[in-house]
C-alpha positions in Angstrom: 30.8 19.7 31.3 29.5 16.3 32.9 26.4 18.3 33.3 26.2 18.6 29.7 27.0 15.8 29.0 24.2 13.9 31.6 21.4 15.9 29.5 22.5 15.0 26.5 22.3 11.5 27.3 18.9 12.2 29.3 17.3 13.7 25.9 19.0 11.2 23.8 17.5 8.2 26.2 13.8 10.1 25.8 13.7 10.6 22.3 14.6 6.5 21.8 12.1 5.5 24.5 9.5 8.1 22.7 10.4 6.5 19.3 9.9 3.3 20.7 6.6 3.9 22.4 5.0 5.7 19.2 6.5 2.3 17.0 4.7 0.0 19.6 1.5 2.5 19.5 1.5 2.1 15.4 2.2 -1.8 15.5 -0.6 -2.4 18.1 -3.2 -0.7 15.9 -1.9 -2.6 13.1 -2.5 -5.6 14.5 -6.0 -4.7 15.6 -6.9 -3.8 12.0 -5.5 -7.1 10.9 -8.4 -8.6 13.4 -10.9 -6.3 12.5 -10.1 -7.6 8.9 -10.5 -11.2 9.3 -8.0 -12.0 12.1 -4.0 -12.6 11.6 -3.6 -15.9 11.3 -6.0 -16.0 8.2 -4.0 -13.3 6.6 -0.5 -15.7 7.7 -1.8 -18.6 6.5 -3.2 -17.3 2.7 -1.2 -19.2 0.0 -2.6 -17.3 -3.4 -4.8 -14.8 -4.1 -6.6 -14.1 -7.5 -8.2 -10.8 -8.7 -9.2 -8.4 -10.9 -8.7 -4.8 -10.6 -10.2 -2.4 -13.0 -8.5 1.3 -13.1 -9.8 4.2 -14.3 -7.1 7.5 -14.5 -8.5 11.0 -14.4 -7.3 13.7 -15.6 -7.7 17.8 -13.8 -10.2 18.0 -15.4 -12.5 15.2 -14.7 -12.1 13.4 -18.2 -11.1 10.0 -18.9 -7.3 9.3 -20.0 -7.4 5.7 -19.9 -9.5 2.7 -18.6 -7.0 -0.5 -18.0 -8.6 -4.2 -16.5 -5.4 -6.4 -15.4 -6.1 -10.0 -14.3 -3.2 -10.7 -11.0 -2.3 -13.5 -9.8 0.1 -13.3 -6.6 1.6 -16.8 -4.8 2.9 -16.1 -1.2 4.2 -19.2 0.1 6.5 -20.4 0.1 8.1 -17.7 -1.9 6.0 -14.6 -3.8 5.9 -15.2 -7.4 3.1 -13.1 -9.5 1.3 -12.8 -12.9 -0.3 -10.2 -14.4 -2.6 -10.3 -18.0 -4.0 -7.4 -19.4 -4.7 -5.8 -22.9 -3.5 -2.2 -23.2 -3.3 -0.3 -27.0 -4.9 -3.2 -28.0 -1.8 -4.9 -27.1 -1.9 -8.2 -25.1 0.8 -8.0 -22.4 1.3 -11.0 -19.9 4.1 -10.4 -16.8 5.6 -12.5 -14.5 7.9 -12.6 -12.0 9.3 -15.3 -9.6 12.4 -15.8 -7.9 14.3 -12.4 -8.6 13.2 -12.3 -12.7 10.4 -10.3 -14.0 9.8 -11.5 -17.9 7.9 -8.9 -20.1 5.4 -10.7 -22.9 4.2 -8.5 -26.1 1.7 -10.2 -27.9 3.3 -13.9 -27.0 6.4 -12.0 -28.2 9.4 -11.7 -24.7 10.3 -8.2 -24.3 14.3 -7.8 -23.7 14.0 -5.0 -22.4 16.0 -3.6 -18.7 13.2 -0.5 -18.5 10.0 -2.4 -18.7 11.2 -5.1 -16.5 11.9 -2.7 -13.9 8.6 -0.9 -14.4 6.8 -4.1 -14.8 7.9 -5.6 -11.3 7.4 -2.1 -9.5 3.9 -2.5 -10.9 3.5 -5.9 -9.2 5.2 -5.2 -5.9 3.1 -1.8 -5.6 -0.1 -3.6 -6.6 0.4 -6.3 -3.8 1.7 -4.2 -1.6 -1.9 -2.1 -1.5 -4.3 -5.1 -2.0 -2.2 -6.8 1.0 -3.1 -3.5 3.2 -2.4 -3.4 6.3 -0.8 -6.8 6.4 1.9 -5.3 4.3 2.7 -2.7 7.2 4.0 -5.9 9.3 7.2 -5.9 6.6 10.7 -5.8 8.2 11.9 -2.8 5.5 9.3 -0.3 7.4 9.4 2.7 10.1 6.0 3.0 11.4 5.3 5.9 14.2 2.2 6.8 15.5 1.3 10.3 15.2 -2.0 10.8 17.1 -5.8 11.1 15.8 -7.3 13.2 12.8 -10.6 13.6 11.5 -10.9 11.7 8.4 -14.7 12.1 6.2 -16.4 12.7 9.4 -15.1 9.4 11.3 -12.5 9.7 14.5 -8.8 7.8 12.8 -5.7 7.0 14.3 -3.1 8.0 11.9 0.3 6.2 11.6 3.3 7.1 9.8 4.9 4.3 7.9 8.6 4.9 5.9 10.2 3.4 3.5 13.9 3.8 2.5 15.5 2.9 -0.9 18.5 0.6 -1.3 21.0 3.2 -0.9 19.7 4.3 2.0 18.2 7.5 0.9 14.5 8.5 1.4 11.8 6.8 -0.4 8.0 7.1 0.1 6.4 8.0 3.0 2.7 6.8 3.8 0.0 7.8 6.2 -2.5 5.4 7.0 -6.0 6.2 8.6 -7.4 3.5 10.8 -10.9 4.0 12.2 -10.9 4.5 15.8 -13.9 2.5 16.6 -14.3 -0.3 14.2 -10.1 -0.2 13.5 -11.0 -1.1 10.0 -8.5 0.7 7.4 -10.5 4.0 6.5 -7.6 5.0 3.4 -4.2 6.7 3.2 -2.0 9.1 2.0 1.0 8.7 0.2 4.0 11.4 -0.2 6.0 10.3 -3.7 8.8 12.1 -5.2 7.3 15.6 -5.0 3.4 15.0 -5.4 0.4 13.6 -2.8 -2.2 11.7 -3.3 -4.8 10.6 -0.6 -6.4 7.4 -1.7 -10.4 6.6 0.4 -11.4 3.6 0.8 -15.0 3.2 -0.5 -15.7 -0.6 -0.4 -14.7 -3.3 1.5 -15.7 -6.9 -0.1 -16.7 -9.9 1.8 -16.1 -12.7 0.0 -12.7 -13.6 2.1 -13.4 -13.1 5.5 -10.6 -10.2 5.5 -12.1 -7.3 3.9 -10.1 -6.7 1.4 -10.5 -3.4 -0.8 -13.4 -3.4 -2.9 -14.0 0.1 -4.4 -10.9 2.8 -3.7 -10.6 6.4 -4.8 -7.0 8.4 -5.8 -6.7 12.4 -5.1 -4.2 14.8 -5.8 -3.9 16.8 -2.8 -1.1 19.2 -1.1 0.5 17.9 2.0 -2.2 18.9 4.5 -4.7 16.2 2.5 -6.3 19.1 0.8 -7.6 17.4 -2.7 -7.3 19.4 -5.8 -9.1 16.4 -8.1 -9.8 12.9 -8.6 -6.9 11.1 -10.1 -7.8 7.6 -10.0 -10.3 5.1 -9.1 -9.9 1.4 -8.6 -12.6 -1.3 -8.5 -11.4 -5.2 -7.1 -12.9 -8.2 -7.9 -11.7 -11.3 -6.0 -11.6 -14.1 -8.3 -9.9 -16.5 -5.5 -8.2 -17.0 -2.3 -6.2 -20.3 -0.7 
């Protein structure tokens, strides 16, 4: 029995020194990328940061479904706060949020409504949170592992595992990120959500910061071994601003 119990508490001590070597691995190669792109303390010290992003959504086919330019605004310190302007169904819609309120404008006209707030600030926080790439992975409320190397469009990547949990605790999406293995630069990522996948190349970096943000990005659908089965999305940036 005490036998037993010894390698139980040998295999149990492994697989938390394992888990914390492979979270030290990721973090490490995180934090190379962020010099690669423009070194940490630039990405630390940024206070706002103005774009715009033009998408373009695809459908299995290859046509067009819709073509959307949104003007963002994002404040970091000392406390996020965003804006977003955009005309959609020829429809001029304007969101904010600050503090824990995300206010929904039609037209000039405030939109009461629970559904589009919620949909509205996931917009904002999901559309910071790839702009902000990898900086973002640095976040508290994430489980990063490194999971070895992979070929990635004919260029050597070190892949890391980042997850994400909802407020209950349950499961919520799990990312893959590619870093190139000799420049460290952010190569693209794959992102498993609800029960589809989508592997999203990075195509352009610009250089009007200093920290190489995304320029030019392309959305597939794929399986869950990255195969694609068509172009979903793509997404030009155009950095208006950065303090």
């Amino acid at each position: 029995m005490k036998q037993k119990i010894g390698l139980t508490l040998c295999s149990g001590f492994l697989l938390i020194l394992f888990a914390c070597t492979t979270e030290n691995r990721a973090i490490q190669i995180i934090l190379d990328s962020l010099e690669a792109h423009g070194g940490i303390e630039k990405w630390k010290n940024a206070k706002e940061l103005t774009y715009v992003k033009t998408t373009i959504l695809f459908d299995s086919l290859g046509n067009i479904e819709k073509e959307i330019t949104q003007k963002h605004k994002n404040t970091f310190r000392p406390n996020f706060t965003a804006e977003m302007y955009w005309e959609e169904d020829s429809i001029h819609k304007k969101v904010t949020f600050e503090g824990d309120r995300t206010t929904v404008f039609y037209n000039d006209s405030l939109q009461n409504t629970t559904n589009l707030e919620e949909k509205y600030y996931k917009n904002i926080i999901a559309a910071n949170y790839v702009l902000w790439q990898p900086y973002k992975l640095l976040d508290e409320d994430v489980s990063l592992r490194y999971k070895g190397k992979e070929n990635i469009d004919g260029k050597q990547a070190h892949v890391i595992k980042a997850s994400y949990v909802n407020d209950d605790g349950s499961a919520a999406n799990t990312w893959w990120y590619y870093f190139d293995v000799t420049t460290n630069k952010l190569l693209g990522n794959m992102v498993h959500h609800g029960t589809t996948y989508s592997y999203i190349e990075n195509i352009k970096y610009e250089n009007k910061t200093g920290l190489f943000l995304n320029a030019e990005r392309k959305s597939y659908m794929t399986d869950s071994a990255r195969n694609i089965k068509f172009l979903r999305a793509q997404y030009f940036y155009e950095i208006v601003s950065l303090q």
